[in-house]
C-alpha positions in Angstrom: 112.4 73.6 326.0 111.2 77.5 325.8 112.5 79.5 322.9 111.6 82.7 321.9 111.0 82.2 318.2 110.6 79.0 315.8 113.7 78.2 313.6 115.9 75.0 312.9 116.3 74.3 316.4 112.6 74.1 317.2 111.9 71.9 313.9 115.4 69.7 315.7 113.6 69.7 319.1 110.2 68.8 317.8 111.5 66.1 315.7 113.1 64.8 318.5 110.0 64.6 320.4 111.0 67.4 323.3 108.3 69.1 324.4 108.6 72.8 322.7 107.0 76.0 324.3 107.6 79.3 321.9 107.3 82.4 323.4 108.9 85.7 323.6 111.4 86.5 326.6 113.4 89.7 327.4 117.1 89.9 326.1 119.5 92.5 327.3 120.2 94.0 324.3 122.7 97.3 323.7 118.8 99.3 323.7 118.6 98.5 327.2 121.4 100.6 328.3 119.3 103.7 329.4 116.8 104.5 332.2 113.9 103.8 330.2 115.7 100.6 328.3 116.5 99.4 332.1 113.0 100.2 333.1 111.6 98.3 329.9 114.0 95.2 330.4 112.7 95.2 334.0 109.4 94.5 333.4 110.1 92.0 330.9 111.8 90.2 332.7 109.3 90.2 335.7 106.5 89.1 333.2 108.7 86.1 332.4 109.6 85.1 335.4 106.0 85.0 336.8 105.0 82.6 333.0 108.2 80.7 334.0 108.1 80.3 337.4 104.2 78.7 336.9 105.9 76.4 333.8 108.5 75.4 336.4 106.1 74.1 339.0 103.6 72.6 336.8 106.1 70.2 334.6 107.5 69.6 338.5 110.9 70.8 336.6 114.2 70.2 338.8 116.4 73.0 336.6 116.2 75.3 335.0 119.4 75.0 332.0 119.5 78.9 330.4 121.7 79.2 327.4 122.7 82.2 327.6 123.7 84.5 330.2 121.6 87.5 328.8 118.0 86.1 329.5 116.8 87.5 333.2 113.9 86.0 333.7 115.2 82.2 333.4 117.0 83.2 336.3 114.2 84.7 338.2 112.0 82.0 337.6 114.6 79.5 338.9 114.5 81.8 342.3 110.7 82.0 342.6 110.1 78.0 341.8 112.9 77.7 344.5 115.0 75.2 341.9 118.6 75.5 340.9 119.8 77.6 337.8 122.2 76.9 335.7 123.4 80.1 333.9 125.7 78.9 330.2 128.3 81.5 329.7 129.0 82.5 326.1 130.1 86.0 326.0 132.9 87.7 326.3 132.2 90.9 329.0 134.9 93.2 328.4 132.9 95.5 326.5 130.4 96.1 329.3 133.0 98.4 331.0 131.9 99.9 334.1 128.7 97.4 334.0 130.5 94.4 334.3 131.3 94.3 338.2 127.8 94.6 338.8 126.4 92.2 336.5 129.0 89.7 337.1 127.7 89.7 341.2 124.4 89.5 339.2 125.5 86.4 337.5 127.0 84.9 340.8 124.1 85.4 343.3 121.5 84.0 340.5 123.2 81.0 339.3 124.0 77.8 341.0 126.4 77.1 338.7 128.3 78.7 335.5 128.6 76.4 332.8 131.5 78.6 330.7 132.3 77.3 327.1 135.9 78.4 327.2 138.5 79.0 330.2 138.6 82.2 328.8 134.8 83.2 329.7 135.9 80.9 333.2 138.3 83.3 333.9 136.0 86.4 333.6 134.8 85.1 337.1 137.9 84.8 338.8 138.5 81.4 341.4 134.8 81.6 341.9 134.0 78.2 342.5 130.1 78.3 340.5 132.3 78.9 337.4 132.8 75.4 335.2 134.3 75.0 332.1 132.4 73.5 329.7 133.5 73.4 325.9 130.9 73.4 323.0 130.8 69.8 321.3 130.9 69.1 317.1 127.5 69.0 315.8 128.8 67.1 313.7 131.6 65.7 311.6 132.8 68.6 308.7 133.9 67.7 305.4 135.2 69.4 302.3 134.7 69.1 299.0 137.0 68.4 296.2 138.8 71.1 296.0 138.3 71.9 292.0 134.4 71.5 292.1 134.2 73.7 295.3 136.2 76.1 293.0 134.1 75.8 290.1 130.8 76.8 292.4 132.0 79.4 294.0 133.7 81.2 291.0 137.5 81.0 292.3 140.1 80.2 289.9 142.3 77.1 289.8 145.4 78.6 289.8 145.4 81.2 292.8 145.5 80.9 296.3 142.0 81.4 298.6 141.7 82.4 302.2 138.3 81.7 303.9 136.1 83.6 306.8 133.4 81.9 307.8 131.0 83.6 310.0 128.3 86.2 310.8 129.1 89.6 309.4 130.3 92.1 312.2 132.1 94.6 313.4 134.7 92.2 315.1 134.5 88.7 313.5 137.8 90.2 311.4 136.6 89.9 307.9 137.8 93.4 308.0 141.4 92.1 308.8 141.2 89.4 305.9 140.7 92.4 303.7 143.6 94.4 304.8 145.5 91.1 304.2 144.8 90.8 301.3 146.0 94.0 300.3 149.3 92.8 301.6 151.9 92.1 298.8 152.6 88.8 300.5 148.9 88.1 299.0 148.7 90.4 296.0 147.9 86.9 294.0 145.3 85.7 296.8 141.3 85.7 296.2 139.2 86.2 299.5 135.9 84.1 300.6 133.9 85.4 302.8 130.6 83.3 304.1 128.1 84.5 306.4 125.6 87.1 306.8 124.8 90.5 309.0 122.0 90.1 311.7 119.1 91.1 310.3 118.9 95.2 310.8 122.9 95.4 310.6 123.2 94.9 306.7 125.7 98.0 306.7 128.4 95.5 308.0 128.7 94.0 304.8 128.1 97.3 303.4 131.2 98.1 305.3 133.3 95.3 304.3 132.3 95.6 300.8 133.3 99.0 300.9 136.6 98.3 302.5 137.5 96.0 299.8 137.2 98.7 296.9 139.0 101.2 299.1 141.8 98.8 299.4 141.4 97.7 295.5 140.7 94.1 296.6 137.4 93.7 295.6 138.0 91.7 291.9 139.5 88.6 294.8 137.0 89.1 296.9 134.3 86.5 296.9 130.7 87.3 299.0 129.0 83.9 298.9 126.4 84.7 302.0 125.1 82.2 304.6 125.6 78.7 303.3 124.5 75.5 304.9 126.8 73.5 302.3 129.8 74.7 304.1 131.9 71.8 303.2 132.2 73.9 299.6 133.8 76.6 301.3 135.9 74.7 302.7 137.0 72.8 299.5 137.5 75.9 297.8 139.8 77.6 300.6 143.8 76.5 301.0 143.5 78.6 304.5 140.7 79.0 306.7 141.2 82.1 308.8 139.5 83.2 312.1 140.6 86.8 312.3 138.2 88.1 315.7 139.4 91.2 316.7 137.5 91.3 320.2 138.0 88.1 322.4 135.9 85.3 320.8 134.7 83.1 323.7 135.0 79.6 321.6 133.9 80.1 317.6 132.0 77.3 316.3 134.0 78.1 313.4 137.2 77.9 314.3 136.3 74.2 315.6 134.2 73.2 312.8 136.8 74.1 310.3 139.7 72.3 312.2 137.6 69.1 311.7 137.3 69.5 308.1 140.9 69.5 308.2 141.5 72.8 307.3 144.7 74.6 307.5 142.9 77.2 310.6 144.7 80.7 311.6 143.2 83.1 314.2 143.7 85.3 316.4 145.9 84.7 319.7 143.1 85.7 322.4 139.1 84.1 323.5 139.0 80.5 323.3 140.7 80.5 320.0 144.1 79.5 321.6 141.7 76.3 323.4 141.2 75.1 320.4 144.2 75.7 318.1 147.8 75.0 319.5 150.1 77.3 317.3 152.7 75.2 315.0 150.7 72.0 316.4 146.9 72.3 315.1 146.7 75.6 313.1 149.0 78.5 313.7 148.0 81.7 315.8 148.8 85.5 315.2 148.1 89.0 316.9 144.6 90.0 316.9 143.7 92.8 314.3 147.1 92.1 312.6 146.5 92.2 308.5 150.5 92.3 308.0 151.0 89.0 310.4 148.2 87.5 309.1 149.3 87.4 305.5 152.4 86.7 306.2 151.7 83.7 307.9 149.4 82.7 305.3 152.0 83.1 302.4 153.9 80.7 304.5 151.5 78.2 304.9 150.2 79.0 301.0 154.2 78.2 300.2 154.0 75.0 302.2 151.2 72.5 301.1 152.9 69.8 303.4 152.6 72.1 305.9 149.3 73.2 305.2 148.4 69.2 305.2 150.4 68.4 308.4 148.3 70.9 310.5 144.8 70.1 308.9 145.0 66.3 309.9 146.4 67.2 313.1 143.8 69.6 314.2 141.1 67.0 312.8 142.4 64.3 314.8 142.9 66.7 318.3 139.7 68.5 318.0 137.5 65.5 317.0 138.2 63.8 320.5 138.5 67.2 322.8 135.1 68.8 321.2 133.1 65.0 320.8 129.3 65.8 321.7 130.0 62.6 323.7 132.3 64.3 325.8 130.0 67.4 326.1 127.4 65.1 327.1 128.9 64.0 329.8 130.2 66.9 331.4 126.4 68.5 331.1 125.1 65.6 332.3 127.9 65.2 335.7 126.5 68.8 336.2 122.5 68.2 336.5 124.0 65.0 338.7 125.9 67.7 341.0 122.9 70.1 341.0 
């Protein structure tokens, strides 16, 4: 496994005995979109493909597995060791306007196959035959704490309603929305949590949000709680987990993770959010960006504990069996089989 820096995954790896190489590799990153940027990512990329190409044929490697689509030199590598790629798909490529034809041939020439974690990033490539869907699996199984301890830590009261976002910090993961929501009258009584942090460098997003709040006289229900790996309080605490992405999200980890805590989930109706909640079934579904739908819908729900409980065990039970690391697994595995 090559990453380009150490962090949990590497200590994961390592612990797991898998051989770990750490080194830096070339990222297309929103910089690159220049001459000089292009020129920059170019060489980069060459540089890695020659280090990778050389790992490739020493280890006597069969694949090469890169996971994600925005790494050039894993593909490269794969050409010049003469072994098959296999390119993950994660993103969403609308916002690359008049790049994406080009890149998306880019994609299709380099890659043997396109593992896609939604049918949503699937259908960015059309009938093409290379493009696969496969569907991110559970890390593991999510719980929640008891709901008046959760409370108690995180400083929200007993007696008013709580709406969650859980999530990195940015300019499209909605937390903006839950904020407008919240200054809905349907959730004048309603207190806010949002987890998660910017990337680091992009700390005026949560500048932004923060700001947002006072301008919409939210910010006394508004809780900030920042990345937390005891996530199973945030759940506890929250009556509604909401997944407001305003740009199509290709499968949220959170949106997922929460519906097998047995949250009561809404999000937005576009990505791979509609793959994995089924509206009125598993978690109910609204109009991306919408702050007036979404409150509404969650002063329903907030009306309706029965409700609220009905879709939480459902989406628990559906997405525990359709997002099983087993199933994953296999379908990763059938793939290396094919290849």
């Amino acid at each position: 496994m090559v990453l380009p820096d150490r962090g949990p995954l590497a200590n994961d790896l390592h612990a797991a005995g898998i051989e770990l190489i750490i080194r830096p590799l070339s990222v297309i990153r929103r910089e690159h979109a220049s001459a000089s940027g292009l020129a920059r990512l170019t060489t980069a990329a060459a540089r890695d493909a020659a280090a990778l190409a050389r790992l490739i044929r020493a280890r006597d490697i069969a694949l090469v597995h890169s996971n994600t689509s925005v790494i050039p030199g894993a593909a490269a590598a794969a050409a010049l060791a003469r072994v098959p790629h296999i390119c993950h798909i994660r993103e969403d490529y609308s916002r690359f306007g008049k790049v994406w034809p080009i890149y998306r041939q880019y994609l299709l020439r380099s890659a043997a196959a396109l593992s896609c974690v939604s049918r949503a990033t699937a259908r960015q490539f059309g009938s093409d035959a290379k493009a696969t869907v496969v569907h991110d699996g559970l890390a593991g199984r999510a719980t929640r704490m008891e709901a008046s301890a959760a409370r108690q830590q995180l400083g929200v009261p007993e007696n008013q309603p709580a709406i969650a976002v859980v999530g990195r910090i940015s300019d499209w993961k909605g937390q903006d929305v839950l904020i407008r929501a919240l200054a809905q009258p349907e959730l004048s009584n309603a207190i806010g949590i949002i987890a998660g942090e910017a990337w680091p460098g992009a700390e005026d997003r949560l500048a932004r949000v923060q700001e947002l709040a006072r301008v919409c006289a939210v910010s006394d229900r508004v809780r900030f709680v920042g990345f937390r790996d005891d996530v199973s309080i945030v759940y506890g605490a929250a009556d509604l987990v909401a997944v407001p992405s305003t740009a199509p999200d290709p499968l949220p980890g959170a949106a997922i993770e929460a519906a097998s805590a047995g949250c009561a989930v809404i999000a937005s109706a576009h990505g791979g959010l509609p793959e994995i909640i089924r509206d009125g079934e598993t978690g109910r579904l609204v109009a991306p960006g919408d702050a007036a739908a979404l409150a509404r819908v969650a002063r329903q729900l907030l009306d309706d504990p029965r409700e609220r409980e009905r879709l939480g065990a459902a989406a628990a039970a559906d997405v525990r069996v359709r997002f099983a690391p087993e199933r994953l697994l296999d379908q990763v595995q059938a793939l290396y089989d094919e290849l």
